[in-house]
NUMIPA-124081 format. One record per residue: x, z, y of N, C-alpha, C, CB in turn. Coordinates in pm, whole numbers, plus 32768, in hexadecimal, padded with zeros to 4 digits. Glycine has a CB too. Layout:
<zamars>
X; Z; Y; X; Z; Y; X; Z; Y; X; Z; Y
...
</zamars>
This chain:
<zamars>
9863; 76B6; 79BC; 98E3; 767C; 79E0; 9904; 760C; 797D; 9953; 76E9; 79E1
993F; 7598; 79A7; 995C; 750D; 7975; 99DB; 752E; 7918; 997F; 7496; 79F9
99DB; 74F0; 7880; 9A72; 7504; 7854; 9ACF; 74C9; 78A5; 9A90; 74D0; 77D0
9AA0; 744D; 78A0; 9B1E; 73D6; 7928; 9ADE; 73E8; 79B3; 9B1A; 72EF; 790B
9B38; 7415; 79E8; 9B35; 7430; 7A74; 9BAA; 73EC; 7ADD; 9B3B; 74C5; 7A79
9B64; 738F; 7AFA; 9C0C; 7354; 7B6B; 9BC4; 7359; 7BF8; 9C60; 7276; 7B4B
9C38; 736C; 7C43; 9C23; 7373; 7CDB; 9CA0; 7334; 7D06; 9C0D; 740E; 7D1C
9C92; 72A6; 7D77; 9D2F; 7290; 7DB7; 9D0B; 7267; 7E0F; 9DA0; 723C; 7D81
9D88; 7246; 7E6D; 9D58; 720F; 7EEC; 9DF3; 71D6; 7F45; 9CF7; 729A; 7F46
9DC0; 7145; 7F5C; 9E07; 70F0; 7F9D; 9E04; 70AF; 8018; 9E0D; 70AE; 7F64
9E2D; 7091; 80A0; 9E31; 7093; 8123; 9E27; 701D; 8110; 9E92; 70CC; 8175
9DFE; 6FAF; 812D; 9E05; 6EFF; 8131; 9DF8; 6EE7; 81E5; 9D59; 6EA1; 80C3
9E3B; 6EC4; 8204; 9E3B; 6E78; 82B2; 9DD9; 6DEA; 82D2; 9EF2; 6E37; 82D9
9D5D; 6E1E; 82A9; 9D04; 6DA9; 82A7; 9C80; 6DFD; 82C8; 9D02; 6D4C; 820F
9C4D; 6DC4; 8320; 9BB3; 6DE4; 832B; 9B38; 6DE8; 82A6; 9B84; 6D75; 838B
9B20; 6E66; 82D9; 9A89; 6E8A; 8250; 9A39; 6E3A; 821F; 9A15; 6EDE; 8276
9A18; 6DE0; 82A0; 99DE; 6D47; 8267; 9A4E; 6CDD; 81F7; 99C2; 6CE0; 830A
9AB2; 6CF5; 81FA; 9AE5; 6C6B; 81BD; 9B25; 6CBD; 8121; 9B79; 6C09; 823C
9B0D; 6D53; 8129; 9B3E; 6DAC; 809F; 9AB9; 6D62; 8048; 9B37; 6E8B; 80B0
9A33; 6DAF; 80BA; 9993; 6D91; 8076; 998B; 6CFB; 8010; 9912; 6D76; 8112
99E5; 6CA9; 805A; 99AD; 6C1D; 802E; 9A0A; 6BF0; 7FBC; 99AC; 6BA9; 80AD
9A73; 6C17; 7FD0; 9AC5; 6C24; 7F3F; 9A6B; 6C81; 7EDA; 9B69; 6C77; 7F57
9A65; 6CFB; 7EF6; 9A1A; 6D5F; 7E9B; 99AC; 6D14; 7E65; 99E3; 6DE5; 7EE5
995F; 6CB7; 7EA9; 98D8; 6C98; 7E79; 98BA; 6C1E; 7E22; 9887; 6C8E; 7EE8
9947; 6BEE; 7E1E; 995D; 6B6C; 7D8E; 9959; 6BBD; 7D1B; 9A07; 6B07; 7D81
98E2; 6B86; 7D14; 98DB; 6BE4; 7C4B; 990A; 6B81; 7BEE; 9817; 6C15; 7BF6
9965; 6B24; 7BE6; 99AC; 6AA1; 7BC3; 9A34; 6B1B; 7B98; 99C4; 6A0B; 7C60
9A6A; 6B6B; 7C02; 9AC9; 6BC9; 7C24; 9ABD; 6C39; 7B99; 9AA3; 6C0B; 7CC6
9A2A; 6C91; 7BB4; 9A36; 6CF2; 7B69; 9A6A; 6CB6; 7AE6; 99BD; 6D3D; 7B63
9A1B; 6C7F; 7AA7; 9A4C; 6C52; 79FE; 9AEB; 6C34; 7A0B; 99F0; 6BA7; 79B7
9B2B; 6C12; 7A50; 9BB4; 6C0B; 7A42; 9BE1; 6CA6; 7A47; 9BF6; 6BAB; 7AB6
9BE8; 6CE5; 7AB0; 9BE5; 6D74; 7ACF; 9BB7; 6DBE; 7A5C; 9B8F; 6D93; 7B44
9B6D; 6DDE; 7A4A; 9B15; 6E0E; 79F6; 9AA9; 6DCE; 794F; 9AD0; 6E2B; 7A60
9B2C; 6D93; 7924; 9AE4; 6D3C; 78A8; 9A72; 6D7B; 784F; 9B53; 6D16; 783D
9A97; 6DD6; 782A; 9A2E; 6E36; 77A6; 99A7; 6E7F; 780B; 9AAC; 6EEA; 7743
99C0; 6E84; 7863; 9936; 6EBF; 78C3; 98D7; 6E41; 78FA; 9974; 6F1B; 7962
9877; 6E73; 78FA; 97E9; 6E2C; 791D; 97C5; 6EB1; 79C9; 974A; 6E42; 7858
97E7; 6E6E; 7A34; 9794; 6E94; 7AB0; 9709; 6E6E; 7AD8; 97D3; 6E6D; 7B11
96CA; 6EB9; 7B07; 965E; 6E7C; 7B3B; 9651; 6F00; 7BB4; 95D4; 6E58; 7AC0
9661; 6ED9; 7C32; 9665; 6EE6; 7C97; 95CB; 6F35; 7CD1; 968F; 6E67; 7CC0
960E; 6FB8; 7CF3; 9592; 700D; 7D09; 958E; 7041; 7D8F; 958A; 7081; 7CAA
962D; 7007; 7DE8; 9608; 6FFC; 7E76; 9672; 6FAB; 7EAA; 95FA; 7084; 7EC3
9650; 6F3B; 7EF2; 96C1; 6EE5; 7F24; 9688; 6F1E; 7FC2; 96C0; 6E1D; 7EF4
9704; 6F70; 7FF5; 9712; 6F80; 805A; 976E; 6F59; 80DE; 970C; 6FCA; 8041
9784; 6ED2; 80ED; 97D3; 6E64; 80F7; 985C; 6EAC; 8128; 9792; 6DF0; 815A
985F; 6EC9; 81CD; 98D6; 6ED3; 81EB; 9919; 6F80; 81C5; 98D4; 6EA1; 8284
98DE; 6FA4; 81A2; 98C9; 7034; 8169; 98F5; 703E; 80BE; 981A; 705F; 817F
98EA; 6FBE; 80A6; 98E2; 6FCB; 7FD9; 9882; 6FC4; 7FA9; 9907; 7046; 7F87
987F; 6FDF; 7F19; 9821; 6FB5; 7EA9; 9839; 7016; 7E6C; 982C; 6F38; 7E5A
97D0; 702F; 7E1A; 97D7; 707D; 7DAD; 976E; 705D; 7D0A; 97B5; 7106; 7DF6
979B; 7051; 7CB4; 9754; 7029; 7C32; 974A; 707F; 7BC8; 978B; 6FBF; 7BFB
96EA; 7061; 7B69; 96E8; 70B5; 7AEB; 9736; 7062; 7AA7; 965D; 70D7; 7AA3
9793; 70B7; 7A43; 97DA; 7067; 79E2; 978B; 7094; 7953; 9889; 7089; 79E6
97B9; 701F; 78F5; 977A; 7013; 786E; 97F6; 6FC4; 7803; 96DE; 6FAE; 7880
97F7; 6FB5; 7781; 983B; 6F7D; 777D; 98BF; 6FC9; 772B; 9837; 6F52; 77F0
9932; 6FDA; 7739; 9987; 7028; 76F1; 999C; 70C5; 7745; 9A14; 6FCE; 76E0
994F; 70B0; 77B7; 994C; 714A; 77D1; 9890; 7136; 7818; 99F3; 7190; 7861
9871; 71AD; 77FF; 97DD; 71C4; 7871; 9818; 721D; 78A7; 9734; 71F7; 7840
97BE; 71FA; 7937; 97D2; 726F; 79AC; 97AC; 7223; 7A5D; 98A0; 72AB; 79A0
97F6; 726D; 7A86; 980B; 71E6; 7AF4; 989C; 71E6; 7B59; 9779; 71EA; 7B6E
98A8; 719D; 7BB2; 9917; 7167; 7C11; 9902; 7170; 7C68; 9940; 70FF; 7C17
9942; 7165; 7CE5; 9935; 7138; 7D59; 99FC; 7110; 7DA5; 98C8; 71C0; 7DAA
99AD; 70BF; 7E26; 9A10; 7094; 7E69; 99DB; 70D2; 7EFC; 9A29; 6FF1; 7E56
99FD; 7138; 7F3D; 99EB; 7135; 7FE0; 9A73; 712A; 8024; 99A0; 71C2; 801B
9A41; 70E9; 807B; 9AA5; 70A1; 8102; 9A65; 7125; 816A; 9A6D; 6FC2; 8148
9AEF; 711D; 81A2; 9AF8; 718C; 8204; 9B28; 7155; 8289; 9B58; 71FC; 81D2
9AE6; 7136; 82ED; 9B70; 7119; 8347; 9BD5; 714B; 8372; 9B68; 7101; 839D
9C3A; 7142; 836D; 9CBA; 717B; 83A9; 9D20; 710A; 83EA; 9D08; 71CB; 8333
9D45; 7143; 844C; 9DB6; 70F2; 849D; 9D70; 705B; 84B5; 9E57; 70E5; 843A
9DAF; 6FF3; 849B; 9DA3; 6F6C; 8498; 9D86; 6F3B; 8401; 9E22; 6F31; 84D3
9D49; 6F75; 83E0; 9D11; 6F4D; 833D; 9C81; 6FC7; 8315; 9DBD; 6F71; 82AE
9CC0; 6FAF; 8272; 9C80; 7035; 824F; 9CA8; 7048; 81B5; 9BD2; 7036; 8267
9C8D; 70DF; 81C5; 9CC4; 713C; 8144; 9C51; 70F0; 80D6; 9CAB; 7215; 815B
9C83; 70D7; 8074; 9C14; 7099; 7FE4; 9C37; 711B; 7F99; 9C4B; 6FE3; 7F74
9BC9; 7171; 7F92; 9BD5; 71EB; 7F23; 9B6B; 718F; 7E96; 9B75; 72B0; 7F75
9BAE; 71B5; 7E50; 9B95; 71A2; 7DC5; 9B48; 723D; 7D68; 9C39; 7174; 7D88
9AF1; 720F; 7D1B; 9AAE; 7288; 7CF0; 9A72; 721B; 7C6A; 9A2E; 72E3; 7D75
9AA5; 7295; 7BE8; 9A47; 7271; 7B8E; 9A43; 7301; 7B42; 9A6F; 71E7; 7B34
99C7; 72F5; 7AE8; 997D; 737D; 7ABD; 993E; 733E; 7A41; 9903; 73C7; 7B33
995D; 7347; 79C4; 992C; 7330; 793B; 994F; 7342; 78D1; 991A; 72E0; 7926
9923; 7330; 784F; 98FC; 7379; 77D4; 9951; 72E3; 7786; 982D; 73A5; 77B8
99B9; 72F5; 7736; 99E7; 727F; 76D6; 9946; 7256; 767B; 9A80; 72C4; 7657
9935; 71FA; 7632; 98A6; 71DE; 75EC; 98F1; 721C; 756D; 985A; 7125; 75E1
9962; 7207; 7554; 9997; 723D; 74B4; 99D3; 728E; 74B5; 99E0; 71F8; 745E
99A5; 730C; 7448; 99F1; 7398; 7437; 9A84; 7369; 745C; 99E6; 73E2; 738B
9ADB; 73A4; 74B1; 9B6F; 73D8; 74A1; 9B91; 744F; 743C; 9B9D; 7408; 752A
9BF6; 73E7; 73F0; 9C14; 7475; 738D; 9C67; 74D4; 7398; 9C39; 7461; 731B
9CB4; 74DE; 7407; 9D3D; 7518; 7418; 9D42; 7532; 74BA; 9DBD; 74AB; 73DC
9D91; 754E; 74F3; 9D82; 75A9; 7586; 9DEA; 7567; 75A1; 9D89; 765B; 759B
9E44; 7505; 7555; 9E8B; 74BA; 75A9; 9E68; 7412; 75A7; 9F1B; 74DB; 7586
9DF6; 73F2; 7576; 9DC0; 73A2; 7568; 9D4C; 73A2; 75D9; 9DAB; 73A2; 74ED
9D19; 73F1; 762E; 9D06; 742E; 7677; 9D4C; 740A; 7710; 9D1C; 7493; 7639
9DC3; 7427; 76E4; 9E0C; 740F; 7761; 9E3B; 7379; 7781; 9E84; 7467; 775F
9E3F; 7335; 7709; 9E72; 72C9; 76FC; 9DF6; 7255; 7758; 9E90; 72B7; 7652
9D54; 7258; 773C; 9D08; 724E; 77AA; 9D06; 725F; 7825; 9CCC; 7276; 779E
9D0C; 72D5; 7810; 9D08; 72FC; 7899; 9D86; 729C; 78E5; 9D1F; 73AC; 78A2
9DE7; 72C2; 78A7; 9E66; 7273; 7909; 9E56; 71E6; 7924; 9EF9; 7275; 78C2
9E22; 717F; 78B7; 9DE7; 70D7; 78C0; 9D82; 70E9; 78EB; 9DD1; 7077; 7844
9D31; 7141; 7913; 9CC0; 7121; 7981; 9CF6; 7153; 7A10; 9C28; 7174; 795C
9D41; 7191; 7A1A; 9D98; 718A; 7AAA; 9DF6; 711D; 7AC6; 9DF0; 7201; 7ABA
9E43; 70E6; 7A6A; 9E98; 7092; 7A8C; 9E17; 6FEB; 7AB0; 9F1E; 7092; 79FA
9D9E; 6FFC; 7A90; 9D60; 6F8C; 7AA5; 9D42; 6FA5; 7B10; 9D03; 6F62; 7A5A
9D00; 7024; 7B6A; 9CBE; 704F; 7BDD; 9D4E; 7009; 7C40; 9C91; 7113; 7BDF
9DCA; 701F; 7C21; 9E46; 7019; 7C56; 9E5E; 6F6D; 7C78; 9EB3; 7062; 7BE7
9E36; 6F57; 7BF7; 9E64; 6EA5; 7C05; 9DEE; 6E62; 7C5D; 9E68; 6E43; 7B51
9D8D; 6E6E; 7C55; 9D19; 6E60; 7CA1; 9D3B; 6E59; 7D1E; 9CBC; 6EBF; 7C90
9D43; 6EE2; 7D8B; 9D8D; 6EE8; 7DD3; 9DDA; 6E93; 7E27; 9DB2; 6F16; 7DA8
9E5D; 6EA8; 7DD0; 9EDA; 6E59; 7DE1; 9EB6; 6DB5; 7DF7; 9F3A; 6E71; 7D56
9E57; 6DA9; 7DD3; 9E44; 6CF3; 7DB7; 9DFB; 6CEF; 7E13; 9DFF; 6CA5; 7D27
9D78; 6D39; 7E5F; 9D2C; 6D3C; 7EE2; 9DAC; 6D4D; 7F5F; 9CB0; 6DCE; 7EDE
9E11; 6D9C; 7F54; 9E3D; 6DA6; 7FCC; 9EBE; 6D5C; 7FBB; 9E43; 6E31; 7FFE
9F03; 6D1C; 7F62; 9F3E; 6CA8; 7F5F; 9EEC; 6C28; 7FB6; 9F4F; 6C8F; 7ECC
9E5A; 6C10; 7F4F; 9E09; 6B98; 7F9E; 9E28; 6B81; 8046; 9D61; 6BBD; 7F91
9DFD; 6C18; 807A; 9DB0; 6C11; 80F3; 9E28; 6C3A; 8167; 9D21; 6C80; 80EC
9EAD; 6C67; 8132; 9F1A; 6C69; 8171; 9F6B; 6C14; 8193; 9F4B; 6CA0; 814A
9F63; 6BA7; 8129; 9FCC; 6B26; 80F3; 9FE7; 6AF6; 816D; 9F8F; 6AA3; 808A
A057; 6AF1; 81A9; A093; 6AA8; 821E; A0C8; 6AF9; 827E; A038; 6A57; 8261
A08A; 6B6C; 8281; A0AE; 6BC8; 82EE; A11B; 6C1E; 82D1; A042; 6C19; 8314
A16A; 6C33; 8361; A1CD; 6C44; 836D; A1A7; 6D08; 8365; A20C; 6BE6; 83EC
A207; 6D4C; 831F; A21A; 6DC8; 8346; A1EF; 6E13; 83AE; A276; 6DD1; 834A
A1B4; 6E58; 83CE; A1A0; 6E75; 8473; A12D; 6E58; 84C2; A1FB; 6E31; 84BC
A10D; 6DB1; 84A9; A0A8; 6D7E; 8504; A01F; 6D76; 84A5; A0D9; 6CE5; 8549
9FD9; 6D7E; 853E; 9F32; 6DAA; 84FB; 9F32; 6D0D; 849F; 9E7D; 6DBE; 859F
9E8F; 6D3C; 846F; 9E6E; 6CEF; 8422; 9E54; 6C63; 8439; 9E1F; 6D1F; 83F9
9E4A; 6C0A; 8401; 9E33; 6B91; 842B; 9DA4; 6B0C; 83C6; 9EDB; 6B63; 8425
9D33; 6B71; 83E5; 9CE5; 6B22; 835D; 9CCB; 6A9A; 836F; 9C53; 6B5A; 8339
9CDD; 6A6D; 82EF; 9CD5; 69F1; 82CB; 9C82; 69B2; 8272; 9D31; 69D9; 82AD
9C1A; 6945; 8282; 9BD6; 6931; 820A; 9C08; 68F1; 819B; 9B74; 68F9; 8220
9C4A; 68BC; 8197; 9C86; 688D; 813E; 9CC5; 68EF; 80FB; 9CCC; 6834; 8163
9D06; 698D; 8119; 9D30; 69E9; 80CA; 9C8A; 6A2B; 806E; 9D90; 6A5C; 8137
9C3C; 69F7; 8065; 9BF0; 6A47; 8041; 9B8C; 69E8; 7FB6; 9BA6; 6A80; 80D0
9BD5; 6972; 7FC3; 9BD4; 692C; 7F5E; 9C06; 6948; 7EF5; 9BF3; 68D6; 7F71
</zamars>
């Protein structure tokens, strides 16, 4: 069992293809994810990715897309080991919580992208230019 363990999951109103193609700017991760090094051990496009992480934590990640409704659910999953002893059990938690709030912002910034314009209610509307 992983010390850091996150699991989340967010509904975006955009097709699996246009989550995939955001997900697959690795321009993205280093913003997302500054102190980790990915290297991609299955890009499974409209389905997600998944990578080994290295870096300020080892272990690994993933992103699967689920379809649901007029979009799809983005579950979030990460599973790894800090590289430096924690000395304290609330030092501990304090990880754990900034590696969720990144899984979170991540997220939030994919289904901001791929939503931007749309009205409450109505299906999705992809755009290439949102994916810039």
């Amino acid at each position: 069992m992983s010390t850091i363990q996150v699991a989340d999951q967010t509904f975006i109103a955009a097709p699996g293809t246009a989550v995939a193609e955001v997900l697959a700017d690795r321009a993205r991760w280093r913003r997302w994810w500054p102190d980790l090094t990915l290297e991609v051990r299955e890009d499974r496009a409209d389905k997600g990715i998944r990578w080994a992480v290295a870096g300020g934590l080892n272990g690994t990640m993933e992103v699967w897309l689920e379809p649901s409704l007029d979009g799809v659910i983005m579950h979030y999953f990460l599973h790894a080991e800090p590289v430096r002893a924690l000395s304290a059990p609330r030092e501990l938690l304090a990880v754990s919580r900034d590696r969720r709030v990144a899984g979170k912002k991540m997220s939030f910034e994919v289904k901001a992208r791929l939503e931007a314009g749309r009205a409450a209610g109505e299906p999705p509307t992809p755009r290439a230019d949102l994916l810039t």
